[in-house]
N, C-alpha and C positions, 0 to 999 in steps of 0.2 A: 504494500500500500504506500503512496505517497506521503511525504513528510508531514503534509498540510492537513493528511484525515488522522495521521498520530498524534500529532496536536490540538488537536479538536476532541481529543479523548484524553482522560485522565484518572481510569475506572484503577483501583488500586488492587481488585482482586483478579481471579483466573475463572474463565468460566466457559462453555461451550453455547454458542446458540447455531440455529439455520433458519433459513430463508426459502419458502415455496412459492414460486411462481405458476400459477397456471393459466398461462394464455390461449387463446384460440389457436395456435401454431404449434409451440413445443410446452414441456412443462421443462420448468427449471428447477434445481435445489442448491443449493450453499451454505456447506458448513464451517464456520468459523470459532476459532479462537480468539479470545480475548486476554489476551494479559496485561495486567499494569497498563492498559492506555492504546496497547498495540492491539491493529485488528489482523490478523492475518487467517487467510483464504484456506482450509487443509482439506475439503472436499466439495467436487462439484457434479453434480449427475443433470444430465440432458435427454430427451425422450422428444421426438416428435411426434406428438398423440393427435395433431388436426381436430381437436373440439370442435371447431368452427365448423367443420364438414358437415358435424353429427346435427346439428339443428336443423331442427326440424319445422313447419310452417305453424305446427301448436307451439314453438318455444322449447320443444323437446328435446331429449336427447337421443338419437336411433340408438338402438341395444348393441350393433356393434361397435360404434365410437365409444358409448359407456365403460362399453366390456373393456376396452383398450385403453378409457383412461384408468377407470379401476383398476387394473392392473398393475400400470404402472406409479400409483397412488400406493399401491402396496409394496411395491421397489423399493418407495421412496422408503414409508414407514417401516422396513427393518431394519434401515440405516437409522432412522430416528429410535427405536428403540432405547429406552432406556434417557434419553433427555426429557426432563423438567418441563409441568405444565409453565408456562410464560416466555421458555424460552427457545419455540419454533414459533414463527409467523407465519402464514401460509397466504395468499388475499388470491382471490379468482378475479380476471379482467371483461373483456367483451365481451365473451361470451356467455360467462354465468352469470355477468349483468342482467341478460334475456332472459334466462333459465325461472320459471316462476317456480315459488318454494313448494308448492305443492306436487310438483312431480317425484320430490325426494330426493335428486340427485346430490344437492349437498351434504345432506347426512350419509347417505351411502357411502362418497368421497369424503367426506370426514372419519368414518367409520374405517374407511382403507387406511389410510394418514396417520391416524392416530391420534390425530388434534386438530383444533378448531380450525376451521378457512372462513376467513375475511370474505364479502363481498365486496370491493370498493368502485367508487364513482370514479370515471374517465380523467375530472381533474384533480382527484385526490391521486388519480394512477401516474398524472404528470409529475404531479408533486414530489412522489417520491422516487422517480424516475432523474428529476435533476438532480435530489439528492445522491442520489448514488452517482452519476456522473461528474456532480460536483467535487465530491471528495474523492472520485480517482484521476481527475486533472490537478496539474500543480498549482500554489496557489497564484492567482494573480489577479488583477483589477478591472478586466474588460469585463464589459456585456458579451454572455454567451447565448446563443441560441440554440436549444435542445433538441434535436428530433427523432423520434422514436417509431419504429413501423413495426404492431405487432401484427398477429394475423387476423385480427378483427378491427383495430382500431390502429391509428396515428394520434402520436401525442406531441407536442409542441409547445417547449417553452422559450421565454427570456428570462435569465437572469443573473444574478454579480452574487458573486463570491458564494456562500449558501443559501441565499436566497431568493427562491421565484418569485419574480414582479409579474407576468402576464403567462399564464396556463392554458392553453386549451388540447382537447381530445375531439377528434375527427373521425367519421364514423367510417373508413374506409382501413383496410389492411391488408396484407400479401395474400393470404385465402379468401377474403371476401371479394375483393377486388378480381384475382384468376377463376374464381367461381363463376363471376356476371360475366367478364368478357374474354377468359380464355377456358371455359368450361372444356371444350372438345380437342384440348390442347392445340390447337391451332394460332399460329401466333401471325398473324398478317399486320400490313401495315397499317391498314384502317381499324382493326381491332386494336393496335398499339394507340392511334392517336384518338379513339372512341375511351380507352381505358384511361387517358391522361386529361384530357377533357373530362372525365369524372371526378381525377383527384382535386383537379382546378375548382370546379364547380364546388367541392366540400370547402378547401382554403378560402373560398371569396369573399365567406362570411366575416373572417379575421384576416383576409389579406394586410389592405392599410395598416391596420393595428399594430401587426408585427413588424411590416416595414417601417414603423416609426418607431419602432422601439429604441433605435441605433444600435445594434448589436454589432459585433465587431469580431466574435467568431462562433462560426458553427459549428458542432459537436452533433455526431450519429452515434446512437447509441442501438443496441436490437440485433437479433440474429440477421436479421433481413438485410440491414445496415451492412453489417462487418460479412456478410457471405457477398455481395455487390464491391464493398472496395477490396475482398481476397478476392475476386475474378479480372478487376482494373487494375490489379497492382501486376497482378501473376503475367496477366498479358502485354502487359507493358506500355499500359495506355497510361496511366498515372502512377507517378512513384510513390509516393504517399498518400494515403487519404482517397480522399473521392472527388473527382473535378467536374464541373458541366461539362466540360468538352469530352471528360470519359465516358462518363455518361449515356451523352447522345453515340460514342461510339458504340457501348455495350448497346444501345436500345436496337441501332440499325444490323449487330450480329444476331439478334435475337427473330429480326425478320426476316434475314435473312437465310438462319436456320429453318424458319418456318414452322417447325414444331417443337414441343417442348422435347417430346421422346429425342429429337434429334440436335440437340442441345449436346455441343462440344467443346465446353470453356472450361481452361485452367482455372485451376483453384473451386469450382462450383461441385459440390458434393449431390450424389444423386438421391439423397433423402431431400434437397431443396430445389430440385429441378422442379416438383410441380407446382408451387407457388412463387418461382424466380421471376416470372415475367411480371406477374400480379405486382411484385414487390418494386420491381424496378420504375413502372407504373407510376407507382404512386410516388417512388420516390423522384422523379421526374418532374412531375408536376410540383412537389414540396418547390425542388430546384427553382423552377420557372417562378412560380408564384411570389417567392419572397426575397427573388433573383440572388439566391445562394450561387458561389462561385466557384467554391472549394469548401470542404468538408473533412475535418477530423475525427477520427473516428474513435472512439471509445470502447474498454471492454466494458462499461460500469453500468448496472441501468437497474430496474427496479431489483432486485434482488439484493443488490449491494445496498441501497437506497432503504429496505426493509431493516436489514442488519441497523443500519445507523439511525434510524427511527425506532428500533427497541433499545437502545444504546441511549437515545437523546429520552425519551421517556424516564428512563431512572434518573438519568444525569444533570441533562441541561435543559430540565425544562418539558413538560408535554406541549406539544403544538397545539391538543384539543383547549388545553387549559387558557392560553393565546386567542384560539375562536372563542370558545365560549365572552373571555373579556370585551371581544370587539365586538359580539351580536349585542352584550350590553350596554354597549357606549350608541352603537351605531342603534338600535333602536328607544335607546331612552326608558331604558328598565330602571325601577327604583333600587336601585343598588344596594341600599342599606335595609329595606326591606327584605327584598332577597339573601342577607348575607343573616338576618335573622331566621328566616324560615330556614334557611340549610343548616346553623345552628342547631337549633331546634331537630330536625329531621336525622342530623348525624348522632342527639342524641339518642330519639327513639329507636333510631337503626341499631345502636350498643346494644339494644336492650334485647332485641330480637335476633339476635345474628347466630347465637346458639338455640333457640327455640326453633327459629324458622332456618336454619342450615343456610345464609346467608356468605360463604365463606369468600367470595369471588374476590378478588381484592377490586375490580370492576365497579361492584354495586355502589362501594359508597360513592367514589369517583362519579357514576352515573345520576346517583339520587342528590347529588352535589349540586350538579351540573342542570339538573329537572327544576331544582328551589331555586336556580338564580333566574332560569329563562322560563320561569312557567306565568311571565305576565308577556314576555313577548309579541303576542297577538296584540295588546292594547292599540300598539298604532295603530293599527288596520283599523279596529274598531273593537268598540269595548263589550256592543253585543257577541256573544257567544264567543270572546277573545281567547278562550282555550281551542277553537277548532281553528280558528286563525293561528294561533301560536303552531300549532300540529304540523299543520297542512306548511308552514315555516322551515319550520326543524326536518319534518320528512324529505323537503324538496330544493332546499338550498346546496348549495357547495360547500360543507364544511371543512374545512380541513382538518386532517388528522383523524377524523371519522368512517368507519366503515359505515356500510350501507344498513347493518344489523343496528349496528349504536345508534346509528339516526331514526330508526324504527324504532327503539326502545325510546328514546329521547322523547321522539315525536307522543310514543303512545302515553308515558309519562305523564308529556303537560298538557293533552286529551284529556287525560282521566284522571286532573286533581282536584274539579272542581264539577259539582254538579250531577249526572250520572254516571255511574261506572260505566266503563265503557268495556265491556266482558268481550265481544265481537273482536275488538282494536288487542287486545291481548292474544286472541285465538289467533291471530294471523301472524304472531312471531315465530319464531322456532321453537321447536315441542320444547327444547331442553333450556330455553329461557323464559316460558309463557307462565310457572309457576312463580318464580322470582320475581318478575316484571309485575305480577299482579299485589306481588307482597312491598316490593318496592314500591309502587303507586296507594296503595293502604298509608303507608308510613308516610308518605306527601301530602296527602291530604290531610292528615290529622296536621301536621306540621303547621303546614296552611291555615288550619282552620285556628289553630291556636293561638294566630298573629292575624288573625280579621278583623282586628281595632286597627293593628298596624300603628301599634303605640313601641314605644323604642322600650318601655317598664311594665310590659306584658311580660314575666315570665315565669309561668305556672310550675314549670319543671316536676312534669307528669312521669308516675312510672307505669311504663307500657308491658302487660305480660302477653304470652300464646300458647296458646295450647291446639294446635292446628288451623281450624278458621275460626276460632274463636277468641277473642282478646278482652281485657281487662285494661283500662286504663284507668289510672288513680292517682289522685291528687291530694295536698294536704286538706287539711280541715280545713270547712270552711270555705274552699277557694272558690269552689264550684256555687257555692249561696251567697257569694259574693260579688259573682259574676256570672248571671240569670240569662244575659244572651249567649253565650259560650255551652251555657245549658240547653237551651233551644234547640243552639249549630249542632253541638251533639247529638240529640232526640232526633232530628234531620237525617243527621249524618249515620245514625245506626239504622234506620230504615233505608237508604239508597243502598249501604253493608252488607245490608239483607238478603234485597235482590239479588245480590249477586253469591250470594251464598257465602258470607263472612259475619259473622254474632260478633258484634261491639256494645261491650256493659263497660258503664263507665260510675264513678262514686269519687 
């Protein structure tokens, strides 16, 4: 690793983690050591498993692409055997974006694994894609431009030193892209400039944006990437890197070939021969579009990028903890209110954590992050500002959040005022819809116990369980002394009800 990501680390113990990628093209894994500060690389395993193939027009996965990534999900998981829940990350990209939770494939694949898989959003996939390319470049003070070509998506950033200024994810990639317009392996000329004219047409939306960013070098990161500049280099169209003018060379041998089967280039491995053209494609058009000139290429990209985001979570900072501050600035949340009710909340959660098997180190972090933004909707509007909060959290860009936490998030500050919302919980993940429902319990009482929204409201209830059933209790008195809070209560244990949770309270 470079000087610049040893430096950026200062972890004082020794520790093992890995990194899973599973993209629409190949699956990735990386496993690293950590000592004192240094990250260094000791295994990497690669599988071209074509995900993207397997999708199906319901969102599905065909039972042979399944069979084949299961499989190789379970390669992965005997090498992971024996590491620590926290410290494999796993995140699924474009494809299992698509993939809706009720076919089951995640669990399945998690089940192969052996631990949890992220879903993440296109520009959280940016996000950590510069990260990893940023700390395997040396350090230095330009604008870089990111691009990344996986088999479903193109990612695209700008940004100085470790951090992204301008993110975007492009719905086109090396298999999506060979699928529309080189399905029959056929590679003509008017299929090549029909296939570049679509890359274009995805870029046009952020063309300008990017061109004004002033960036001052470009960085390729992705298998797609580094299989394109080993066929330029090996041929001897460009000594380094990737150039337009090799480019356009490699495009015009590729039509010249005329099919993919008959595809003859140095350096081009035959497990990448049937989405080469797709790839070159799109990368072409990136080319044109944001008139890139030359191109360095990178081994670094989300994998590495994973690693230092489990790295930067203990160490310097969680990135989620950063969003969350800025959704409260940028919407004009009552800060101090919020910072009451999460008090309140982290203590009730003490109380339950051995009752209600609470152990995740996630929940509190989560039920933290639910009291500070669970008025969020208010701008919008203050009728019904918990589905506006929702509808928020579920569909923005967070950073640092998987697509699971932002469901959890979202269903959260849904369900902390008003009716449970039992439906909004059924649609999580089986193995979190219990917890979410208990977390959401514990926010609402929180809630309800600062609904003066007095800064010397503090009741300092003790909360028991006994399965859905709770007890909460106060000192003497408190309660007959505060006759609305009895009411909210009375309220509050009937909506409990519904949903099948007994709250007595004294």
């Amino acid at each position: 690793m470079p000087e610049a990501a040893d430096q950026a680390l200062d972890a004082p113990t020794q520790q093992s983690v890995a990194a899973v990628d599973l993209g629409s093209n190949s699956f990735h894994m990386i496993v690293a050591r950590i000592d004192d500060g240094h990250v260094q690389i000791i295994d990497r395993l690669k599988e071209m498993v074509r995900l993207g193939e397997g999708l199906r027009d319901d969102k599905s996965i065909s039972p042979e692409v399944a069979e084949r990534a299961l499989a190789c999900l379970e390669r992965f998981g005997q090498r992971l055997r024996g590491f620590e829940p926290g410290t494999v990350r796993a995140v699924g990209t474009n494809t299992l974006r698509q993939v809706p939770p009720e076919t089951g494939f995640i669990e399945q694949a998690e089940a192969a694994l052996g631990h949890p898989i992220d879903v993440i959003a296109g520009r959280e996939e940016a996000r950590l894609i510069y990260l990893g390319v940023a700390y395997g470049l040396a350090a230095g003070a330009e604008r870089r431009l990111v691009v990344d070509i996986g088999g479903g998506s193109t990612e695209i950033i700008v940004g100085l030193g470790f951090s992204p200024r301008l993110r975007e994810s492009l719905h086109m990639g090396c298999v999506s892209m060979s699928q529309r317009h080189f399905a029959d392996g056929r590679i003509t000329a008017k299929a090549m400039q029909r296939a570049e004219l679509t890359g274009a047409l995805e870029v046009r939306p952020v063309r300008e944006l990017f061109r004004r960013a002033r960036w001052q070098k470009a960085v390729g990161s992705s298998g797609t990437i580094r299989a394109i500049a080993a066929v330029v280099n090996a041929e001897g169209w460009c000594e380094h890197g990737i150039s337009a003018e090799s480019l356009t060379t490699l495009k015009d041998a590729l039509v010249d070939a005329g099919k993919t089967s008959a595809l003859d280039l140095k350096g081009l491995t035959e497990e990448r021969q049937p989405v080469f053209a797709g790839g070159v494609a799109v990368l072409r058009a990136v080319f044109e579009s944001l008139g890139i000139q030359h191109m360095q290429v990178s081994d670094y990209a989300l994998r590495e990028g994973l690693i230092y985001e489990m790295l930067g979570r203990d160490q310097h900072g969680d990135v989620r903890e950063r969003t969350v501050a800025k959704l409260c600035r940028q919407f004009q949340i009552d800060q101090a209110h919020g910072q009451r009710v999460q008090s309140t909340a982290q203590v009730l959660y003490r109380q339950l954590i051995g009752p209600w098997t609470l152990t995740n180190p996630e929940h509190p972090r989560m039920l933290s992050w639910a009291a500070r933004l669970h008025e969020i909707g208010v701008m919008v509007a203050h009728s019904q500002y918990q589905k506006h909060g929702a509808y928020l959290l579920r569909n923005a860009d967070l950073p640092g959040f998987t697509r699971q936490e932002q469901m959890l998030l979202s269903a959260l500050v849904l369900g902390h005022r008003r009716k449970f919302p039992a439906q909004e919980f059924a649609a999580l993940s089986a193995d979190m819809q219990v917890c979410a429902r208990r977390l959401c319990v514990i926010l609402r009482l929180a809630i309800l116990m600062h609904r003066g929204r007095s800064a010397d409201n503090k009741p300092n209830p003790k909360l028991a369980a006994d399965g859905d059933k709770l007890t909460l209790s106060f000192p003497d008195d408190w309660l007959a002394a505060h006759p609305l809070t009895q009411i909210e209560l009375e309220q509050e244990a009937e909506r409990l009800a519904a949903a099948g949770i007994q709250l007595s309270f004294g």
